[in-house]
C-alpha positions as CSV (number, residue, x, y, z in Angstrom):
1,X,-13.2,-2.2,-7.6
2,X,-14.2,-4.0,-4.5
3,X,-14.9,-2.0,-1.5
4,X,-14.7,-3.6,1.6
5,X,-15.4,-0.9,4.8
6,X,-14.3,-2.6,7.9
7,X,-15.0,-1.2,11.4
8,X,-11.9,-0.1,12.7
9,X,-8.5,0.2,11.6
10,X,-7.4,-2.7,13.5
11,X,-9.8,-5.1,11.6
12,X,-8.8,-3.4,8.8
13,X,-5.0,-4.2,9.2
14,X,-5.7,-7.9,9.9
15,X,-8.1,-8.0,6.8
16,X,-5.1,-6.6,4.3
17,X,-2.9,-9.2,5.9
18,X,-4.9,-12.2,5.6
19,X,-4.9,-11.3,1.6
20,X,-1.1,-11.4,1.9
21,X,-1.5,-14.9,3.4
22,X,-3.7,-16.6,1.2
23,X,-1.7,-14.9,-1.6
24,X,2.1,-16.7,0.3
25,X,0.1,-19.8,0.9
26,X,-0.9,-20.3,-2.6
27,X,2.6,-18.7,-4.0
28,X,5.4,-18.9,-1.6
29,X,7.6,-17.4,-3.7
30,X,5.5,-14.0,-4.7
31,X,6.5,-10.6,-5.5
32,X,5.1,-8.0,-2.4
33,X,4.8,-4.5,-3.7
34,X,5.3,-2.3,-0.4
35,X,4.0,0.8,0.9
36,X,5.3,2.9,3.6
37,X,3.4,5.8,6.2
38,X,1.7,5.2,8.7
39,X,-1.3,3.4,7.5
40,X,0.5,0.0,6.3
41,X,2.1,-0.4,10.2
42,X,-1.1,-2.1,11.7
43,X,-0.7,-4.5,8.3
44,X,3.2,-4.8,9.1
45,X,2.4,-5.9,12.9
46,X,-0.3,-8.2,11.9
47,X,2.7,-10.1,9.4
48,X,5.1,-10.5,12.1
49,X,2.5,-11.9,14.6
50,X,1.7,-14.3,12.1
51,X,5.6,-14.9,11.0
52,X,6.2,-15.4,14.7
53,X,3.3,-18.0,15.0
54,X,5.0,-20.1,12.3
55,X,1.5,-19.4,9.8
56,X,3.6,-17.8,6.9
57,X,7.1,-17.6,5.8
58,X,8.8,-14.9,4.0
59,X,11.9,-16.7,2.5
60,X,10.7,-17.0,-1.2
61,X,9.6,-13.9,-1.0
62,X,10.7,-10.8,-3.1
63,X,9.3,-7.1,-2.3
64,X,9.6,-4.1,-4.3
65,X,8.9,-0.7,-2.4
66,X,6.9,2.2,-3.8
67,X,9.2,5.4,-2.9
68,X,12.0,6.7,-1.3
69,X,13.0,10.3,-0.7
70,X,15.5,11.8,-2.5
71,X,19.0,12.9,-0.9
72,X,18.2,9.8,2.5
73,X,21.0,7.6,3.4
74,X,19.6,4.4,4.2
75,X,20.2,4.9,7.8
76,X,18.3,8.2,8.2
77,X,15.7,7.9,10.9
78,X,13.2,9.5,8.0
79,X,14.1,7.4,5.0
80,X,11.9,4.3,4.1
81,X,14.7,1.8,3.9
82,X,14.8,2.7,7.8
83,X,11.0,2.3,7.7
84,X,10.8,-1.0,6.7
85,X,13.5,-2.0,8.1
86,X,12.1,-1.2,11.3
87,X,8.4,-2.2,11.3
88,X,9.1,-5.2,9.0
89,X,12.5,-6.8,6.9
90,X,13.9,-6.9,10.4
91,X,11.4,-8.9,11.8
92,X,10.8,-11.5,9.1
93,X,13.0,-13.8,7.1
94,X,12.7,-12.2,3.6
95,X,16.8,-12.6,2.1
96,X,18.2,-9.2,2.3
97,X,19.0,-9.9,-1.7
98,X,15.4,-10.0,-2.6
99,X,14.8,-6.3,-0.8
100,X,14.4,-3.8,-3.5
101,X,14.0,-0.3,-2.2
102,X,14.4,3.0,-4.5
103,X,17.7,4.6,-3.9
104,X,17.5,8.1,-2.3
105,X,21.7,8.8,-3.0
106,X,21.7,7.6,-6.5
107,X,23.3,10.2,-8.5
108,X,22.0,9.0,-11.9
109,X,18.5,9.0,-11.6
110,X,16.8,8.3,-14.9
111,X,19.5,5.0,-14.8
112,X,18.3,3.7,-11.4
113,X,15.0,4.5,-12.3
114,X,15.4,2.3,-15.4
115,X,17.0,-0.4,-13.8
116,X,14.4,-0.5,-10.9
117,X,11.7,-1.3,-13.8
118,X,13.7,-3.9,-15.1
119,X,14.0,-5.7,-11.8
120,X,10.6,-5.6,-11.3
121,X,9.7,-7.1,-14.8
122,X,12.5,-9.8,-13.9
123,X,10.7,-10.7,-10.8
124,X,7.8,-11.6,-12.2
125,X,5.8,-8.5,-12.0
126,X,4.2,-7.8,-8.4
127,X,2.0,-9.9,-7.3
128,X,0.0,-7.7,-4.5
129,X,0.8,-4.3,-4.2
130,X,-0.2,-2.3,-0.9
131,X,-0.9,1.4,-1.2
132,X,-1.9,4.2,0.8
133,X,-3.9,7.2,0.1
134,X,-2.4,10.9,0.5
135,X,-4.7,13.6,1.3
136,X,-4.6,15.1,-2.4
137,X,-6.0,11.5,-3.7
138,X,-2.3,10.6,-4.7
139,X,-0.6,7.5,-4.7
140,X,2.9,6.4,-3.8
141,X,4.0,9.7,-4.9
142,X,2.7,10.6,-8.3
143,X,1.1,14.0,-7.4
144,X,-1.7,15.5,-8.9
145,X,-1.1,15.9,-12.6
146,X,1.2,12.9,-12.9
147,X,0.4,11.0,-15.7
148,X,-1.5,7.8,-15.2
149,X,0.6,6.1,-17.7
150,X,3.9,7.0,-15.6
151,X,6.8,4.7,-14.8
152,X,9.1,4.9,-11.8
153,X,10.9,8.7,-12.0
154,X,12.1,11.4,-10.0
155,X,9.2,13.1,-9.1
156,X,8.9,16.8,-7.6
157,X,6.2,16.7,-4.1
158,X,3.8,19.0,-3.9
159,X,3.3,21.8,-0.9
160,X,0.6,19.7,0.2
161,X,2.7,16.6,0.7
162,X,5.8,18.5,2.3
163,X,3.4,19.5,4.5
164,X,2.1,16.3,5.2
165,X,5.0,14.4,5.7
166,X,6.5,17.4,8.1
167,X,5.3,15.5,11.1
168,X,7.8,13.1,11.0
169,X,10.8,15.7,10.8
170,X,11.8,18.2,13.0
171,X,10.9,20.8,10.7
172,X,9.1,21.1,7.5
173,X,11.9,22.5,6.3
174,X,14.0,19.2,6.5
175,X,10.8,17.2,4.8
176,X,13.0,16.4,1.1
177,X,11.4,18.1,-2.1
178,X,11.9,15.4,-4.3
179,X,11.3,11.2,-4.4
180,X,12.1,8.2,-6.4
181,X,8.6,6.9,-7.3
182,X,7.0,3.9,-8.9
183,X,4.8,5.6,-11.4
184,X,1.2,5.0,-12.0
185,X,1.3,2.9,-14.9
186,X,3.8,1.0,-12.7
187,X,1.4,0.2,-9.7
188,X,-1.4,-1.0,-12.5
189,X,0.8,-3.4,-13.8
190,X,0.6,-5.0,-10.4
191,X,-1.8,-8.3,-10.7
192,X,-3.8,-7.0,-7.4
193,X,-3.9,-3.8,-6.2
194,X,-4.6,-3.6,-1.9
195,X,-5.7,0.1,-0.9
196,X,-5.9,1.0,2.4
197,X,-7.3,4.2,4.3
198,X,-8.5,5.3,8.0
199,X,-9.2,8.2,10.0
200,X,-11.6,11.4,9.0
201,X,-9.2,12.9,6.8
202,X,-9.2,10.5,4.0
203,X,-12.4,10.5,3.8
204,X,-12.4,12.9,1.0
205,X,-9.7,11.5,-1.1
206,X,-11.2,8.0,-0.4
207,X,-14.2,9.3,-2.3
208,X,-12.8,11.0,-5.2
209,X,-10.5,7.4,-5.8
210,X,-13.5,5.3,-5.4
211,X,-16.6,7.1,-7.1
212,X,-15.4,9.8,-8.4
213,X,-13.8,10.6,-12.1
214,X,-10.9,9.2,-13.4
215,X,-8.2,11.9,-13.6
216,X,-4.6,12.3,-13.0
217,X,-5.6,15.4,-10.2
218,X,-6.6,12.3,-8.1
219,X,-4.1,9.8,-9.3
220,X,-5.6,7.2,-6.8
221,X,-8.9,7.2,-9.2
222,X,-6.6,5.0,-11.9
223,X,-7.0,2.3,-9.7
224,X,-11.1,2.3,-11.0
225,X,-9.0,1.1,-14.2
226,X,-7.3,-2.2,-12.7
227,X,-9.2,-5.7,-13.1
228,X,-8.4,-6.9,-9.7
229,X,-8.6,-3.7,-7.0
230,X,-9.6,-4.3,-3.4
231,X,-10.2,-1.0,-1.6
232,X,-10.1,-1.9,2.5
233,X,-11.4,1.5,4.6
234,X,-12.6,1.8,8.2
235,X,-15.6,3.5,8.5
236,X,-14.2,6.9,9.4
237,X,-12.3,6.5,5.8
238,X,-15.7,5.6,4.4
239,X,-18.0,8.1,5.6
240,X,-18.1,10.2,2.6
241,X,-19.2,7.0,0.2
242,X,-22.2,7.4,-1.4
243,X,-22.6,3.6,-1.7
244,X,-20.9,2.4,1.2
245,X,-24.4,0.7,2.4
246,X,-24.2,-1.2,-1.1
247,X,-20.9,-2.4,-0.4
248,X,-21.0,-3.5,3.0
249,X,-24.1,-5.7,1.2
250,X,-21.4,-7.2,-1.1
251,X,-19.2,-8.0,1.1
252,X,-21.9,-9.6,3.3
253,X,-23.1,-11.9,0.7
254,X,-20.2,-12.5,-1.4
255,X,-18.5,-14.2,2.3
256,X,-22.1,-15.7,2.4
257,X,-21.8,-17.4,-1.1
258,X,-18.3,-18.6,-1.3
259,X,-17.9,-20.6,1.3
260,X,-16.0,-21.3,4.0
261,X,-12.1,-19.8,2.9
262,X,-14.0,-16.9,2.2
263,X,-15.7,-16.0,5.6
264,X,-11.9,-16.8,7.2
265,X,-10.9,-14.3,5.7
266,X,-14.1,-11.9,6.2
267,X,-13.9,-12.3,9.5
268,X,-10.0,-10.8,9.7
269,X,-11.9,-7.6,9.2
270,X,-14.1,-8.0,12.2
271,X,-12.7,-6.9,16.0
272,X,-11.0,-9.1,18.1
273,X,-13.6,-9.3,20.9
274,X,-16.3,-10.2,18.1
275,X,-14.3,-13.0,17.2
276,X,-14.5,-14.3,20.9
277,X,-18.3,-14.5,21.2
């Protein structure tokens, strides 16, 4: 797994996003795997700037999302159609046909769940996937004990995430008790795995995920499994990584030793008013 620890969680939005457009740029038509919450929204902004500047187009593009709450209409302020709608489809040209978002009014489950694997595999398989961290060490929402071999399912949230999540509804009591969810064996499937934490609070789960065991109570820590996994924290995210001074050395010389495309892209994780020295 690479760790890169970038200062803030600015330069660590624009760092996640200029992966996504050297990925477009070599493969305009690839397969985005999507994350929702509100760590991805600094990402998000940093895609429509550069939409809006005319530096990457979206209409090849096809984007499978990880979740959805159960029992959502697609319009509900709280679902994560709305989400992305919101902070990103609507902003961008991506065709409304190659949206794929888990249905939270399905009545039949086990059949959507089914045929949202299939799609996936008829896409091509996803290309990058962007995930977030939840303060258990999960990811999407395979909770602790999910099995890291899981495929998309309905999956029953934990007390922990209901809690969570209640900050974005008017009461916890509103907060859904089940999702749609990509499972874990899903995500690794993905050729290149993007996750991204900040603040103090994920410190802990950052750490478990990067350095410690493998285990399905920390379903983030599969990703230590995955061939091609690039771990982007700020450095209140980071504080709790033993060997966070190793990998800021990494990450110094590897933009040292490849070269010009390389320290482009580096430098998306450093602030703005660096930049303009």
């Amino acid at each position: 797994m690479e760790v890169i620890i970038a200062p803030d969680y600015a330069s660590m939005s624009r760092l996640a996003a200029a992966m996504v457009v050297d990925l477009l740029n070599a493969k305009p038509n690839a397969v985005l795997g999507l994350a929702t919450g509100s760590t991805p929204i600094g990402t998000y902004q940093e895609l429509v700037a550069l939409y809006r500047a005319r530096k990457i187009d979206f209409a090849r593009v096809t984007t499978f999302n990880l979740d959805e709450y159960v029992g959502l209409p697609v319009d509900h302020p709280q679902s994560y159609s709305h989400f992305m709608r919101t902070n990103l489809f609507n902003h961008i040209n991506v065709p409304e046909r190659a949206i794929h978002v888990p249905s939270g009014t399905t009545t039949n489950h086990a059949a959507f769940c089914d045929w949202y694997e299939e799609e996936i595999k008829a896409a091509g398989g996803i290309d990058i996937q962007l995930l977030g961290i939840g303060g258990d060490g999960h990811i999407a929402f395979n909770e602790p004990g999910s099995s890291l071999g899981s495929r998309t399912r309905l999956k029953t949230l934990t007390q922990q995430t209901i809690d969570d999540n209640a900050r974005f509804f008017d009461t916890a009591a509103e907060v859904p008790r089940f999702a749609i969810t990509m499972g874990v064996g899903t995500i690794l499937e993905a050729r290149h795995c993007i996750l991204l934490a900040s603040g103090e609070g994920k410190a802990l789960p950052v750490a478990q995920a990067i350095e410690g065991p493998v285990t399905s109570m920390v379903t983030a820590s599969a990703l230590q499994l995955h061939p091609r996994t690039t771990a982007i924290v700020d450095e209140a995210a980071a504080a709790r990584l033993k060997l966070r001074e190793y990998y800021r050395w990494v990450h110094r010389h590897k933009a040292q030793s490849q070269g010009p495309h390389f320290l482009r892209t580096a430098e998306a994780s450093l602030p703005r008013d660096h930049l303009a020295e």
